[in-house]
Each structure stands twice: as C-alpha cells, then as structure tokens.
C-alpha positions as CSV (number, residue, x, y, z in Angstrom):
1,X,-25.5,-36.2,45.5
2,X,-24.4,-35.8,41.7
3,X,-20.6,-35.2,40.9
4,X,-20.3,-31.6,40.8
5,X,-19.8,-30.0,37.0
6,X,-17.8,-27.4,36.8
7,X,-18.5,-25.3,33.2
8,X,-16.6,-22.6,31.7
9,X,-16.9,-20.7,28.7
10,X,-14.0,-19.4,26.7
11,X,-12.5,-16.2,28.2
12,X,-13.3,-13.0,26.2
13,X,-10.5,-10.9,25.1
14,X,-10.0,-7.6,27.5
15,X,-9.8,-5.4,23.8
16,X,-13.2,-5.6,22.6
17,X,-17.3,-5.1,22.9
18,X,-19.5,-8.0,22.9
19,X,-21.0,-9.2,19.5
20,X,-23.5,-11.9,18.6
21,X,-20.2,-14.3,18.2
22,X,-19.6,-14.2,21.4
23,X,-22.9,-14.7,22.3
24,X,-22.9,-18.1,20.8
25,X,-20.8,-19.7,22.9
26,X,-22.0,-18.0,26.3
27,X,-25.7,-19.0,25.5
28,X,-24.8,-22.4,24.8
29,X,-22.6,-23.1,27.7
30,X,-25.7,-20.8,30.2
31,X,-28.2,-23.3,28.1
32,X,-26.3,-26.6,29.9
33,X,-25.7,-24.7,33.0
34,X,-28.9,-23.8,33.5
35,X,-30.3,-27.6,32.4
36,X,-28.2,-29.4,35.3
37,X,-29.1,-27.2,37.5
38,X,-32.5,-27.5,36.6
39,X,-32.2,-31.7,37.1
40,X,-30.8,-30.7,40.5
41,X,-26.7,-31.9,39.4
42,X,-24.5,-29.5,41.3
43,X,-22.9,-27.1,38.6
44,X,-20.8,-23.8,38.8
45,X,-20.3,-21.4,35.8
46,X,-16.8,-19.8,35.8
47,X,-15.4,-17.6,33.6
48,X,-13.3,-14.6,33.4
49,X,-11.7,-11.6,31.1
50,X,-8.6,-12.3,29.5
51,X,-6.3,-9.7,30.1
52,X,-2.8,-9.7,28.8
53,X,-1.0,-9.1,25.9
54,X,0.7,-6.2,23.4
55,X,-3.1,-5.2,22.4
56,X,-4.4,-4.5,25.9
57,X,-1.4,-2.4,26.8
58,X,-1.5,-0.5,23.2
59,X,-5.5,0.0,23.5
60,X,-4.4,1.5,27.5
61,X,-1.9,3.8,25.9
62,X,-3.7,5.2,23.5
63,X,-6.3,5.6,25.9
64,X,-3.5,7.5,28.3
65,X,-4.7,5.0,31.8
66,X,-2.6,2.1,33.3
67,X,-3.8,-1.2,31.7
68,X,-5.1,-2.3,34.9
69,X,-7.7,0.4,34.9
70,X,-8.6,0.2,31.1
71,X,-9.2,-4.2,31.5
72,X,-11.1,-3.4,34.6
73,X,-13.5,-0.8,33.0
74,X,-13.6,-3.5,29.9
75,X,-14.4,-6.4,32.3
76,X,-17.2,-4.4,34.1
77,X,-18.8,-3.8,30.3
78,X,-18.5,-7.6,29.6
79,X,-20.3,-8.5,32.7
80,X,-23.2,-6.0,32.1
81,X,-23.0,-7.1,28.4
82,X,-23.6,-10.6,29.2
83,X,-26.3,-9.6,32.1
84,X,-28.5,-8.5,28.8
85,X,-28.8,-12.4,28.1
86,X,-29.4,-13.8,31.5
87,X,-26.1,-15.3,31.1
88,X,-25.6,-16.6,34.7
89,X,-22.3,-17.2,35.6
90,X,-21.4,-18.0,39.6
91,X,-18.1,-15.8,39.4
92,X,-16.8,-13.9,36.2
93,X,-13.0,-12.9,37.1
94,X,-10.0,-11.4,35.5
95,X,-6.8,-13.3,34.5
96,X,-5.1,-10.6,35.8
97,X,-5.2,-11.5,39.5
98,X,-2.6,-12.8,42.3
99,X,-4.4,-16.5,42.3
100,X,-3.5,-16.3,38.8
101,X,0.2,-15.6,38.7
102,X,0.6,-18.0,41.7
103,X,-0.7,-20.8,39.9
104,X,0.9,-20.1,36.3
105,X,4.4,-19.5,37.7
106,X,3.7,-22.9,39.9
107,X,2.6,-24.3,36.7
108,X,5.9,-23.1,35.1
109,X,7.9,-24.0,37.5
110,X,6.6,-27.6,37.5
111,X,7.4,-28.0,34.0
112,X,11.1,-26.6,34.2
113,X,11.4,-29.3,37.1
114,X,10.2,-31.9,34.6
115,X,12.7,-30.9,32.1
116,X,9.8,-29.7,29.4
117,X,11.0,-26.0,29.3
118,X,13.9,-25.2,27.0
119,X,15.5,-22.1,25.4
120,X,16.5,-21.1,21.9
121,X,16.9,-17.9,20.0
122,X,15.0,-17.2,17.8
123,X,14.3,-15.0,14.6
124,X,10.7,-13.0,15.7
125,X,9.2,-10.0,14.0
126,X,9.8,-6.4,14.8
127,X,7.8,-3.6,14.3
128,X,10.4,-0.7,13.7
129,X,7.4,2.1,14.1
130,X,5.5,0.8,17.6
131,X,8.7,-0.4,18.6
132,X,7.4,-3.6,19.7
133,X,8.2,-7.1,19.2
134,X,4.9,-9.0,18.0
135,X,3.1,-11.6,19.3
136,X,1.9,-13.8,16.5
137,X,-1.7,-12.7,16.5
138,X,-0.6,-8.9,16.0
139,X,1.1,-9.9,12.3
140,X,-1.1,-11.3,9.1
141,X,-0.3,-12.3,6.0
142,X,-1.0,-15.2,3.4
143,X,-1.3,-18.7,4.8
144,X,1.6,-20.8,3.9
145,X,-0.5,-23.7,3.4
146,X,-3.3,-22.7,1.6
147,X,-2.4,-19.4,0.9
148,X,-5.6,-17.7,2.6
149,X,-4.9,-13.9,2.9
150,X,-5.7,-11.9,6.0
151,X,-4.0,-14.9,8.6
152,X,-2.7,-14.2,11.5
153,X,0.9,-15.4,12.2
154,X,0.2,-18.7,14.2
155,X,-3.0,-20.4,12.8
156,X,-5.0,-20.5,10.0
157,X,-8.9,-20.1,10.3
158,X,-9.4,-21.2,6.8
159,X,-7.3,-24.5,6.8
160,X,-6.3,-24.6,10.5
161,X,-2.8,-25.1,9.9
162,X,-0.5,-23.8,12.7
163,X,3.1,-22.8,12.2
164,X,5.7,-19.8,12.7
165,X,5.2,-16.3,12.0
166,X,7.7,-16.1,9.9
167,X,6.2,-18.3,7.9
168,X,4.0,-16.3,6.6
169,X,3.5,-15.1,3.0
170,X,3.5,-11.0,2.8
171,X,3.6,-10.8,6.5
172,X,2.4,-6.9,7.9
173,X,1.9,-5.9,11.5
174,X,-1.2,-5.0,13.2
175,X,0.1,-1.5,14.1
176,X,1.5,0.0,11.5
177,X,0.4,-1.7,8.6
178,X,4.3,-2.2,7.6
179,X,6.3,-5.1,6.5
180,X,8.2,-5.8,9.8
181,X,11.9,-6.5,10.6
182,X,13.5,-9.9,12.1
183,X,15.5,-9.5,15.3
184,X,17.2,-11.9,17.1
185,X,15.8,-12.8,21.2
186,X,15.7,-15.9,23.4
187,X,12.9,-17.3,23.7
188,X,11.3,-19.8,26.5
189,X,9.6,-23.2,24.9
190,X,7.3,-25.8,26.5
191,X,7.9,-29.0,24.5
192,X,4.2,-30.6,23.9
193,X,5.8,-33.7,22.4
194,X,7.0,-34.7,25.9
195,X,3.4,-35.3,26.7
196,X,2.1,-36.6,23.6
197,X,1.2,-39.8,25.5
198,X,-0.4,-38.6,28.4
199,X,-3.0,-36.1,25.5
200,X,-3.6,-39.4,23.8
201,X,-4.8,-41.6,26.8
202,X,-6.9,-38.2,27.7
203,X,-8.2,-38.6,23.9
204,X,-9.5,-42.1,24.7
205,X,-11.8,-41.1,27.8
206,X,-13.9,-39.3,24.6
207,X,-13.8,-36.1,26.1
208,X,-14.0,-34.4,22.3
209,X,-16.0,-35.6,19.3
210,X,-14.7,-37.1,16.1
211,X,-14.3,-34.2,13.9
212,X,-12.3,-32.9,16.8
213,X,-10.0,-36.3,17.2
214,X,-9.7,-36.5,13.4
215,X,-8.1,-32.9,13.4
216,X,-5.8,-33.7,16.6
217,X,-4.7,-37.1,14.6
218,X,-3.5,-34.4,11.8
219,X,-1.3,-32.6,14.3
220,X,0.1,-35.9,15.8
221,X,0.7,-37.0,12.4
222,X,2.8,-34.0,11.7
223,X,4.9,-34.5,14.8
224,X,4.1,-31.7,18.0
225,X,5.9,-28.4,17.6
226,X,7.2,-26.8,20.6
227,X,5.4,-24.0,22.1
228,X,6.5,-20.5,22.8
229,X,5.5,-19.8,26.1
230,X,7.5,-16.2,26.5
231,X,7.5,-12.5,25.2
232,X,9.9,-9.8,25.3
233,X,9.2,-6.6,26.9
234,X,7.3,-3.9,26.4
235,X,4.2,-6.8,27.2
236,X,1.4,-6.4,30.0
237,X,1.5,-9.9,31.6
238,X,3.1,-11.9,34.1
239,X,7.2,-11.9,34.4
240,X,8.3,-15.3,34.1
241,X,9.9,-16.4,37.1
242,X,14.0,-16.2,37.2
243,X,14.2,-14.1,34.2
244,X,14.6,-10.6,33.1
245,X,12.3,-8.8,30.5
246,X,10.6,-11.9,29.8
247,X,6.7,-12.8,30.3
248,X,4.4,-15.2,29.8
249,X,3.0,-15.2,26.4
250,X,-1.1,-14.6,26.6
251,X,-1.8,-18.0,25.6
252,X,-0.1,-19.4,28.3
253,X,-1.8,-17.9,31.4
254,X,-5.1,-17.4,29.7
255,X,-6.5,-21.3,30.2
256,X,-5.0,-21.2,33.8
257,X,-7.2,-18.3,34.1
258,X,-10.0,-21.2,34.5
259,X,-8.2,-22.8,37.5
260,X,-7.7,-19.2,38.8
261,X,-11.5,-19.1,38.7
262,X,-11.8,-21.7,40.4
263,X,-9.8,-20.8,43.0
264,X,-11.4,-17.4,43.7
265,X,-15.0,-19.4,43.8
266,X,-13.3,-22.3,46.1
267,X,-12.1,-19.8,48.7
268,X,-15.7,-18.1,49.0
269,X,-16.8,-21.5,49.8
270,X,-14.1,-22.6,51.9
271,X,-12.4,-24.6,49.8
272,X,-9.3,-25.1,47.9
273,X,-9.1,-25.2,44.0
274,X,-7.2,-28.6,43.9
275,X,-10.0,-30.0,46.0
276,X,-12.7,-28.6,43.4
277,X,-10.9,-28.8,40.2
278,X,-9.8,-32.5,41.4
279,X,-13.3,-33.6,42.2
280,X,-15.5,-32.3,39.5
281,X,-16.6,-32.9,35.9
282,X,-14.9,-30.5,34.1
283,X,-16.2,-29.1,31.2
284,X,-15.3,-26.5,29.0
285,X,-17.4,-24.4,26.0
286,X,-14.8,-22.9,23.1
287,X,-14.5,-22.0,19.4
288,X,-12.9,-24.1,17.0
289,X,-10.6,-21.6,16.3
290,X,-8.6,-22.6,19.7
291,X,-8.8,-26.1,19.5
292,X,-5.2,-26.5,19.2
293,X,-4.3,-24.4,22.6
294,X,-7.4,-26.6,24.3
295,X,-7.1,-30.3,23.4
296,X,-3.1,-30.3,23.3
297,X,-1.1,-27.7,25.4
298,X,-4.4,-27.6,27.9
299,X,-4.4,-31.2,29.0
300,X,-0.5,-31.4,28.9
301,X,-0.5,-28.2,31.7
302,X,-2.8,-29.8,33.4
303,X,-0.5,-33.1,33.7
304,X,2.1,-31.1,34.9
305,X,0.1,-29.5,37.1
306,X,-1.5,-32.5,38.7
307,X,-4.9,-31.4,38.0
308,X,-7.3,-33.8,36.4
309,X,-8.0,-32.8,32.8
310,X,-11.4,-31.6,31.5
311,X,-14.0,-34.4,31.4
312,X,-15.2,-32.8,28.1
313,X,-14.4,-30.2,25.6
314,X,-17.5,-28.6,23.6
315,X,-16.4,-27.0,20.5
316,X,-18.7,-25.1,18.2
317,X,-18.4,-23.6,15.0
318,X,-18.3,-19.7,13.6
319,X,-21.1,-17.7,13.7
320,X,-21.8,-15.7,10.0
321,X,-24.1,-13.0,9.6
322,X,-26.6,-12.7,6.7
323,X,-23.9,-16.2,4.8
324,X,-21.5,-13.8,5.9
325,X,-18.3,-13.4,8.1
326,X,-19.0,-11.0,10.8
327,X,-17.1,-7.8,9.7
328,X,-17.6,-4.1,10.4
329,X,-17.1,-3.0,6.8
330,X,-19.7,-5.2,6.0
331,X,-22.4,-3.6,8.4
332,X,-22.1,-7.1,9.6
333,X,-20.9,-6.7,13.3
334,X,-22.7,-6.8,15.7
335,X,-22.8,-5.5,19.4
336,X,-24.7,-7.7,22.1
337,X,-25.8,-4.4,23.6
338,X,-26.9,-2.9,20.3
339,X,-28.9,-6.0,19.5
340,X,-30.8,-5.9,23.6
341,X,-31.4,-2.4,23.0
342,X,-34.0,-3.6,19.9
343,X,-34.9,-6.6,20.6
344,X,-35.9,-9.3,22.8
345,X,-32.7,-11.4,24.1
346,X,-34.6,-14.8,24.5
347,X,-35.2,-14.5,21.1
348,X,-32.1,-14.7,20.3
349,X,-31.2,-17.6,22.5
350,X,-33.6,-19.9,21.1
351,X,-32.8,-19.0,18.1
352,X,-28.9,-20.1,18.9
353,X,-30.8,-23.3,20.5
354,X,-32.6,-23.9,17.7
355,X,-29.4,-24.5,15.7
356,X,-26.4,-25.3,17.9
357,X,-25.4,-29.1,17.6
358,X,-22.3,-30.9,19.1
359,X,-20.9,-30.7,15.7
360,X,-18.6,-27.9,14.5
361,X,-20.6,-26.8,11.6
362,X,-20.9,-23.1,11.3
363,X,-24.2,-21.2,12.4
364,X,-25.8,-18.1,10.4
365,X,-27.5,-15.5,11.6
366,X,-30.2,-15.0,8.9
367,X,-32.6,-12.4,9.4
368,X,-35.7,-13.5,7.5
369,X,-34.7,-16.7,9.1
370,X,-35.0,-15.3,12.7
371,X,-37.9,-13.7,12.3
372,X,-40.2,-16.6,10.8
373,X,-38.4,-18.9,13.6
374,X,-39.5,-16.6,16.8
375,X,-42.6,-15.7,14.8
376,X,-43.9,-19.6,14.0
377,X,-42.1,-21.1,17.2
378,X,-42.0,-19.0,20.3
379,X,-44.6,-16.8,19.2
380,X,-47.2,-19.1,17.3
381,X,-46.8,-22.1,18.5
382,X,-45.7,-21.9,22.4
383,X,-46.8,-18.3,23.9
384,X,-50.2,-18.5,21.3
385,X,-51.7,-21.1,23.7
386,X,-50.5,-19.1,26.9
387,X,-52.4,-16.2,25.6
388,X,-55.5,-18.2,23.9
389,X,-56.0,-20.3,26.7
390,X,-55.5,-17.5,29.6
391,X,-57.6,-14.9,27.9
392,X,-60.4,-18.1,28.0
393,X,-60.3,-18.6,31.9
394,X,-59.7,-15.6,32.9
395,X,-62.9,-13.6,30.9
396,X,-65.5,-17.3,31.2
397,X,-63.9,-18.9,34.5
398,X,-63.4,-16.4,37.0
399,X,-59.8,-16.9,36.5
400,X,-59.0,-20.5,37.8
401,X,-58.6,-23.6,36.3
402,X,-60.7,-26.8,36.4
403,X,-59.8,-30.6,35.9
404,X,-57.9,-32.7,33.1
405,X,-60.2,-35.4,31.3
406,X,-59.2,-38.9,29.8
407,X,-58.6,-36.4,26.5
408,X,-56.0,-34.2,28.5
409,X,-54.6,-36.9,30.3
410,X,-53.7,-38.4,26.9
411,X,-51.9,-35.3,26.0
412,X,-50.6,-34.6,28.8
413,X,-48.9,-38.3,29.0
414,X,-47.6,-37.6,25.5
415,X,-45.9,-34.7,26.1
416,X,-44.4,-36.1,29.5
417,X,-43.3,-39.1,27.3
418,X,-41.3,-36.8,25.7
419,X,-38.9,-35.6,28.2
420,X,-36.5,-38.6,28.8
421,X,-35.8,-37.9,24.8
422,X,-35.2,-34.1,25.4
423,X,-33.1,-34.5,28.8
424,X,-30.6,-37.0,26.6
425,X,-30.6,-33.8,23.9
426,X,-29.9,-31.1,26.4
427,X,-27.1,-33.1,28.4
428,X,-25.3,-33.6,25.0
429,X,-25.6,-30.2,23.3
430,X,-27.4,-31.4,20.7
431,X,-29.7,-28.3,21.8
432,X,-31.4,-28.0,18.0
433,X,-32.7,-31.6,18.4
434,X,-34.4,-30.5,21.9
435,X,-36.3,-27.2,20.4
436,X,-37.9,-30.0,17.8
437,X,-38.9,-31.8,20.5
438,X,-40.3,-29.0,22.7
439,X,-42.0,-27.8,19.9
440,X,-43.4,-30.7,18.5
441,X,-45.0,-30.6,22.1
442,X,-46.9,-27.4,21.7
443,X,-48.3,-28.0,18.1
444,X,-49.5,-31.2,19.2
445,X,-51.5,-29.1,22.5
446,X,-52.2,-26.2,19.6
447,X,-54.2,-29.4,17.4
448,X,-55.6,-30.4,20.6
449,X,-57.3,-26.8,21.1
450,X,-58.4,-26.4,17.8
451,X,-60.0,-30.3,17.7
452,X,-62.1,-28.9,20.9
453,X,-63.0,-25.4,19.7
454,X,-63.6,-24.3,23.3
455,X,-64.2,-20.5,22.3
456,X,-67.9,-22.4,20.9
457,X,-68.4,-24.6,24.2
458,X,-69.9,-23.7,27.1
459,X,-68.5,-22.2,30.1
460,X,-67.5,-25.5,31.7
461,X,-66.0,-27.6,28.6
462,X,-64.4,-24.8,27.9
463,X,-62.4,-24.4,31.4
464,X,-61.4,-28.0,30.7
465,X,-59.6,-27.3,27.5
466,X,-58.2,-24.6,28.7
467,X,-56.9,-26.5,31.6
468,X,-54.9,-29.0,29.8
469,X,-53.9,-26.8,27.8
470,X,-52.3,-24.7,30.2
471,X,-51.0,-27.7,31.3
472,X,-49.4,-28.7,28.6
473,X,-47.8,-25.2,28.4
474,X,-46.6,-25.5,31.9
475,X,-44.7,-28.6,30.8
476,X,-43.5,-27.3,27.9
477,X,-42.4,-24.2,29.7
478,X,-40.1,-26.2,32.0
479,X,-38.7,-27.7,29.3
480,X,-37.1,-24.4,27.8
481,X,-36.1,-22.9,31.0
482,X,-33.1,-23.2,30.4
483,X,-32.9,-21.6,26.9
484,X,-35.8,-18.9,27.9
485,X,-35.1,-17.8,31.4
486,X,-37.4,-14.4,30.9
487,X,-39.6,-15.7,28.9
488,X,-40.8,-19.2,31.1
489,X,-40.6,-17.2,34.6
490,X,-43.4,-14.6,32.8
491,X,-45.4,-17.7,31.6
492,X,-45.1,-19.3,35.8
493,X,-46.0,-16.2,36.7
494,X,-49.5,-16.0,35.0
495,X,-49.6,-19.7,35.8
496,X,-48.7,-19.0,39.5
497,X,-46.5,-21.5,39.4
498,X,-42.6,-21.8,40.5
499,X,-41.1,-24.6,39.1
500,X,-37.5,-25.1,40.6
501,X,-36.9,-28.5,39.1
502,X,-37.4,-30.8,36.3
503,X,-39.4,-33.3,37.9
504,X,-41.9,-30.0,38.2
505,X,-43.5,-31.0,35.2
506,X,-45.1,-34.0,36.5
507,X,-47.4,-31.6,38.9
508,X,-50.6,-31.6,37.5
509,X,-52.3,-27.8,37.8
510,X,-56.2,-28.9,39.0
511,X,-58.5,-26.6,41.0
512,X,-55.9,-23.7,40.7
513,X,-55.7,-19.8,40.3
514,X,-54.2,-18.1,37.2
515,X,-53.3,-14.3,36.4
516,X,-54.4,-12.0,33.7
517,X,-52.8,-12.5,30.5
518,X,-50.4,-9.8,30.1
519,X,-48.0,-9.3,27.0
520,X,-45.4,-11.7,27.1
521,X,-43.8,-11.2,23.4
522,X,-44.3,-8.8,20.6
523,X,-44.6,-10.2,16.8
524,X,-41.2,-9.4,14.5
525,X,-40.6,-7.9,11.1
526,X,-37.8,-8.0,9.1
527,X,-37.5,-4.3,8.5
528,X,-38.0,-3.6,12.0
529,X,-34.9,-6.1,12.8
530,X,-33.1,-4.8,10.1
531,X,-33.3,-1.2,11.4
532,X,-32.6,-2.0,15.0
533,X,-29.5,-4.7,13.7
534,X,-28.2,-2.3,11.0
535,X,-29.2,1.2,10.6
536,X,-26.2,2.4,12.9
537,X,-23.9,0.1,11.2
538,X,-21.3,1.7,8.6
C-alpha cells in the first residue's frame, strides 16, 4: 500500500467569514486530496480554526460571550462555509483544544531543555485606550523597507521584509486608531538561528520550490532573528508553562494546531499522532504571506519536537478581485456564502483549477473572465456533449448505448493517452496545465461529433456516435473529479456509472443503460454575476 499523505490547509483565523481568498487555498489543497484518493494513495485532510489571540478575545467582548463560545459558533460557520464547496476534510478541529496545549507546552518545554528559549525585555507597544499590549499584527504603519503604508508590525506583504514593530514608520493600533505608547515587559524568545542547519538540510530534500528557496536564502543571508514566542496578559491563549501572565503568542501554537489534528484523527483510529505524523508524507497548502512562520520556525519546532518535517510545502499566491486587492470599500470582498447563494460552486473551483500553478504568481478573479471560461469550457465544451449525445439515445435509442467502432476506438485511445500527462499535472499542482489537458480532450470528442453529424444518420450510426461519445465524456469526467465533485457525480449519474477510481476510465461503456438528460448547468452572464457578486456589496 502507498505511504499515507497527510494534507492540510492553512488554518483560518477564528475572527472572520469566509471569502473567495480563502477559497483558493482550500480548493486547491481538496483538488489534491481528492486526486490521491482518487489513484487509491491513502490521504487524510486535516485542518482546523485558529483560535487565539487579542482579536478573538476583543471580537468576544464586544460580543458580551466567553471566547470559547464566540470561536465555537465561528468554527461551526467555517465548516458549513466550506461544505458549500465540497471541501472534504477528514476532521476540521479547533486549536483551542487539550491535545493542543499538551503538545505546544511539550513542544516548549523541549526547546527550553535544548537551551533555544531565552528572555529579554523588551520595548513593545501599548495601546493606552484598549488597555492592551499589541501583538504585532494589531499595529500598521509604513514599511521600514520599502515604505509600503497600511503594514502590519511584523511583515511586509508588499516587499516581505520581516522585522520589529517598532520598527515601523507612523505606527497606529488596530483598536483605537491612536499612535501607541512603549512599555517595558519580558519577553520569551525561541532562537531560530540555533537550527539554521537542521532548515537547511530540510531545504535540500526540495520540499519548496525555487522562488520559495530564493526568498529563504534572503533571510539566511540577513542572519535569523529570534522569535517572540510570548504575550502579556489580557491574551486568549495558552499560559506558558512556569510563568505568570505570560502566553503563547498565536503564531506559536497555531502550526502545532496541525499536529493537534492529527492527534484527534489518530485517536479515532486507534492510533497515536507520533505514529501518524512520523509515518506519512506530510504536506502542507498555505499563502505566501506565511512563508516565513512555515519554511523556518515550522521545520525547526518540528526538530525539537522529534517529528519528521513536512515532505512538501505548497505555497500559492494572492487572490485580487476584478486586478484588484480584495477590500470591502472597494465592493471587492467577497463572502464564500454570498457567492453559493448565486452561483454554482464548481464553477468556481474550475475556474481556481484553471489558473492555480505551483508558482506563487498571484490569481485574479475577473468576471468577464469567469464567465467566458465556465461558458466555453464546462459548459460548451464538456457538459455540451453530455447533453447532445444523451438527448440522441435517449429520444432514437430507447435509452441505451451501443458499441465503439475502429473510429471511437481511435478517440477513445487518444484521450486515454492522455492521462499519464494529466496524473503528472495533478500530483504537482500544476492544476491549470491539467484543465488544458482535460479539455483539449472534450474538443477533440466535440470535432469528432460534428465530423459524424449523427443528428442526419440513422437510428443505428447514430447510437454509435453517441456511444463513444459518451465515452469519451465518461473519461473525461473522471478526470475532473477531483476539481468538479457535483458536477461529474451528476454526469455518472445519467451515465449510470460509479467510478471510485482512476483506472475507471479504462472501462469501456458497451451494451449499457443511460438516464434522461436532465439539467446539469445553467449558461452565465456577466450582469447576472455581477448582481449576485456585488449588488449587496457597499
């Protein structure tokens, strides 16, 4: 049996909806679940909310109910969010659990033993009106290296640079809008640099691409900084172990959230999370814009931890909206639920397919754009022969289909050709190169129909056609099970058909029953995706 996979996605923030940005990562990461599982490789899909932090227990305040109850109501939205999509995780958790404390304060205490946690004071922002020391994503400013306004206080998402708070230019916090105050506090620090060996023999198993080992080079470069692992109270988190009115900063819990995952999925199959997390590919979906907590204090936890590090790290880029950064002002935000409650998810995630790469290139969400690619792609060239080519045996053939001729067979053979091609594209993200592919697949079987004409032949040509057609569709629907879960299992269901496997597609349909044609996908516009996307949008 395969080496089990174990995938996760980038845990969503417990103080926030859904939106189409999220989406990009979730889909891709549910794209390559849902294709190893589909080649029969053992794979489990973890993820989980991320809970902690000054924001979670502000947004519970104001709110007036204990942050446990306000990130449990939050998590039960994200899970029904993501349901929308088909997104088809094995367990979605919280990082606020009991396996999760255990194994950060483990985690912690390893690396105190190892002599890579140290303590200084240090100068950190206060915000005289909330009363609240802030965390570094809760203060903004101008970028000290390139000057970008609208930062937040540890890393740039214009250059990338990370550094202090108080480095910022024109620093502000969050909460009040105010120029905060310094105040002095002790801090707890994990020193990276300890481990800056053990990252860089990681780095040369390739678990990253090149853009990605270029920008880590940078940061080596530039010597490691160390790493604040602690906050001072008021903060919902974990206490750190042996101290008083000190937690864990978010960012430090948060990744062991995956392991905590884990753990939860290993017990309900008897198992222990070393014995999982030790044993499997590990894999892990995120945004470039935590690249820096992923590829270098990630890998070192793990080494202290004595857990095997991830076997690879996927990192995509931003997603705009109309060439444009996702922003409510804008009208430009985006709720996954608002957009399922207009339109047709699937859509969607080919249309994500259709452009994600392993690179970290941005994506845009262009609406003219989506609506010629569903229109000419899903629509015109794949579901057009489904509904063509089912409406022909099912009004002329008494609803069953015939044989394949040397013609069909031809086709047929092409199109299988094709999947070796498309399996390499799927296992290595390069999902956009796989939906030319697949494609390419259906206009050469949409050619084929219109070379034979079968609505002029009689009776029994025409079943013929129509058979290798619907062949060919059968194929082709395999192939984008994983990016179009609703949209194949209606397409095997006119085909009674229930293809479990990849291999499936090599099952020739002779001799066999079909069902009525029924409406599978409705043609867009871009006013009536405008007015479903926008018109409650400020």
């Amino acid at each position: 049996m395969s080496k089990l996979r174990l995938v996760t996605s980038a845990l969503p923030y417990a103080n926030g909806d859904i939106h189409l940005g999220h989406m990009v990562e979730h889909i891709q990461t549910d794209i390559y679940v849902r294709f190893n599982r589909l080649m029969g490789r053992p794979c489990v899909y973890l993820c989980a909310d991320d809970t902690h932090g000054t924001a979670v227990m502000m947004s519970a305040e104001r709110h007036g109910i204990p942050p446990e109850t306000y990130i449990d109501r939050v998590r039960h939205q994200h899970m029904a969010d993501f349901s929308l999509f088909n997104i088809s995780y094995d367990a979605y958790y919280s990082t606020h659990s009991p396996e999760n404390q255990r194994i950060s304060a483990d985690i912690y205490r390893s690396a105190r033993a190892d002599g890579a946690i140290i303590t200084r004071d240090i100068d950190q922002y206060f915000c005289e009106q909330s009363g609240l020391f802030l965390a570094d994503r809760y203060i903004k400013g101008h970028c000290p290296s390139c000057n970008a306004p609208d930062q937040y206080g540890d890393t740039c998402e214009v250059c990338y640079a990370t550094y202090a708070a108080t480095d910022l230019k024109n620093p502000v916090s969050v909460f009040s809008g105010k120029a905060p105050v310094i105040r002095t506090s002790t801090h707890y620090f994990f020193t990276v640099s300890k481990y800056t060996s053990v990252i860089q023999q990681w780095l040369t198993t390739n678990p990253v691409v090149d853009a990605v080992k270029n920008k880590l080079q940078e940061w080596f470069d530039a010597g490691l900084n160390d790493w604040d692992i602690s906050r001072d109270a008021p903060y919902f988190g974990f206490p750190i172990p042996d101290t008083i009115n000190k937690y864990f900063y978010v960012w430090l819990d948060a990744p062991v959230g995956y392991i905590a995952a884990t753990d939860y999925w290993a017990t309900s199959q008897g198992l222990s999370y070393q014995d999982v997390w030790n044993n499997a590919d590990i894999h892990h979906f995120i945004g470039k814009d935590i690249m820096y907590f992923h590829t270098l204090f990630w890998p070192a936890m793990l080494s202290v931890a004595g857990l095997q590090q991830p076997k690879r790290i996927h990192v995509h880029g931003f997603l705009t909206v109309n060439g444009e950064k996702m922003s409510k002002s804008r009208g430009t935000f985006i709720l996954a639920r608002d957009y399922a409650a207009h339109l047709d998810t699937d859509s969607l995630r080919y249309y994500y397919a259709a452009k994600l790469s392993p690179s970290l290139d941005d994506m845009d969400f262009s609406v003219s754009d989506f609506v010629n690619r569903v229109n000419a792609d899903v629509l015109g060239k794949f579901v057009n022969i489904v509904s063509r080519m089912g409406a022909i045996i099912t009004k002329k053939c008494e609803g069953r289909l015939s044989t394949i001729d040397a013609d069909g067979d031809a086709l047929l053979h092409r199109i299988r050709q094709e999947s070796t091609a498309i399996q390499h594209d799927y296992d290595n993200t390069a999902f956009h190169r796989a939906m030319r592919r697949i494609m390419a697949c259906a206009e050469w079987t949409n050619q084929y129909i219109d070379a034979k004409a079968p609505w002029g032949m009689a009776p029994d040509a025409a079943q013929t056609v129509a058979t290798v057609a619907l062949n060919a569709a059968s194929i082709i629907s395999i192939y984008l099970m994983p990016v179009m879960p609703r949209i194949t299992a209606a397409i095997h269901t006119l085909l009674n058909t229930k293809p479990t496997q990849w291999s499936d597609c090599h099952h020739p349909l002779i001799n066999h029953p079909i069902q009525p044609y029924t409406h599978i996908l409705k043609r867009l516009t871009v006013d009536e995706v405008n007015r479903g996307l926008f018109s409650s949008n400020p």
